[in-house]
C-alpha positions as CSV (number, residue, x, y, z in Angstrom):
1,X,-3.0,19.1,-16.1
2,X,-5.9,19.2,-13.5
3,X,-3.2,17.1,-11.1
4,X,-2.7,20.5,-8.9
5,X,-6.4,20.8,-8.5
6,X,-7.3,17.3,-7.8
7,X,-4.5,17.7,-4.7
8,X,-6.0,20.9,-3.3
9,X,-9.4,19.6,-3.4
10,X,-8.9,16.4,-1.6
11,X,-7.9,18.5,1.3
12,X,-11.6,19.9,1.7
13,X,-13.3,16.7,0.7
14,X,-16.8,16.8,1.5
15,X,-18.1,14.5,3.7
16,X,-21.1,13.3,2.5
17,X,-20.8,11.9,-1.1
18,X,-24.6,13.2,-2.4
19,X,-24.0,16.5,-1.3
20,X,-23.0,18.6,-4.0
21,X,-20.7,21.9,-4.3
22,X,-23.2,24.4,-4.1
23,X,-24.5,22.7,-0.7
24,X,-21.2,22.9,0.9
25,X,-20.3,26.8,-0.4
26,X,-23.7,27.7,1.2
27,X,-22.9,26.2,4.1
28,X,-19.1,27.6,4.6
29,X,-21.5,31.2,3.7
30,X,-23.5,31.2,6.2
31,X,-20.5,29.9,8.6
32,X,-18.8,33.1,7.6
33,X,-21.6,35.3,7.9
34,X,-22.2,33.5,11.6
35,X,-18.2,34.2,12.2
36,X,-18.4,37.9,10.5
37,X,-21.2,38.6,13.7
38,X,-19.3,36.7,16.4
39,X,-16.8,38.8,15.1
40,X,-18.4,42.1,15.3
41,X,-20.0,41.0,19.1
42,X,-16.6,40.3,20.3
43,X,-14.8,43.7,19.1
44,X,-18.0,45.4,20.6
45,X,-17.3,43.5,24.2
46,X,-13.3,44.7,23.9
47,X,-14.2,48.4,23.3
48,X,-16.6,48.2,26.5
49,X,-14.0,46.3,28.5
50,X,-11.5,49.2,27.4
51,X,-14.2,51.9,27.9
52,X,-14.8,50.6,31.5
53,X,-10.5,50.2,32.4
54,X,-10.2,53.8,30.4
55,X,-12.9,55.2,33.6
56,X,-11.1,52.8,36.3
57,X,-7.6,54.0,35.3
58,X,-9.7,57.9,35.1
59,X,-10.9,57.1,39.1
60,X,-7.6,56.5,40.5
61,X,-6.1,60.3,41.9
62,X,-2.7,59.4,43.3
63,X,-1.0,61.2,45.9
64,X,0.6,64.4,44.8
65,X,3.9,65.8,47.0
66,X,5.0,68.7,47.2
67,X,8.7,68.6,46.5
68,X,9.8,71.9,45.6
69,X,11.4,73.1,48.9
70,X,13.6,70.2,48.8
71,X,16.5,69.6,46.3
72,X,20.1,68.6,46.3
73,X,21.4,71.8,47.3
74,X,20.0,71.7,50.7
């Protein structure tokens, strides 16, 4: 009956044979709470990266021509 969960489990086998379950779910915690701020740092980098190409793309005035005397008429 248990087969199914015997099979997942062996995929995340813990290493060490004396630590116990709750050892190893604090420690993936705390690796997601380190990933959840990596994660926040690196969305805060993008938006400044955008924020400084957004003022970059602001600065650049290209040439503007006049082109209303000439047509296909003429």
């Amino acid at each position: 009956m248990f087969n199914w969960f015997n099979r997942v489990v062996k995929d995340y086998a813990v290493e060490d044979a004396n630590a116990s379950l709750f050892d190893k779910i604090t420690a993936l915690e705390l690796r997601v709470l380190t990933l959840e701020k990596e994660n926040i740092s690196t969305t805060n980098c993008l938006y400044e990266v955008e924020n400084r190409l957004q003022a970059q793309i602001d600065n650049i005035h290209p040439v503007v021509y006049n082109l209303n005397d000439y047509g296909l008429d003429k």
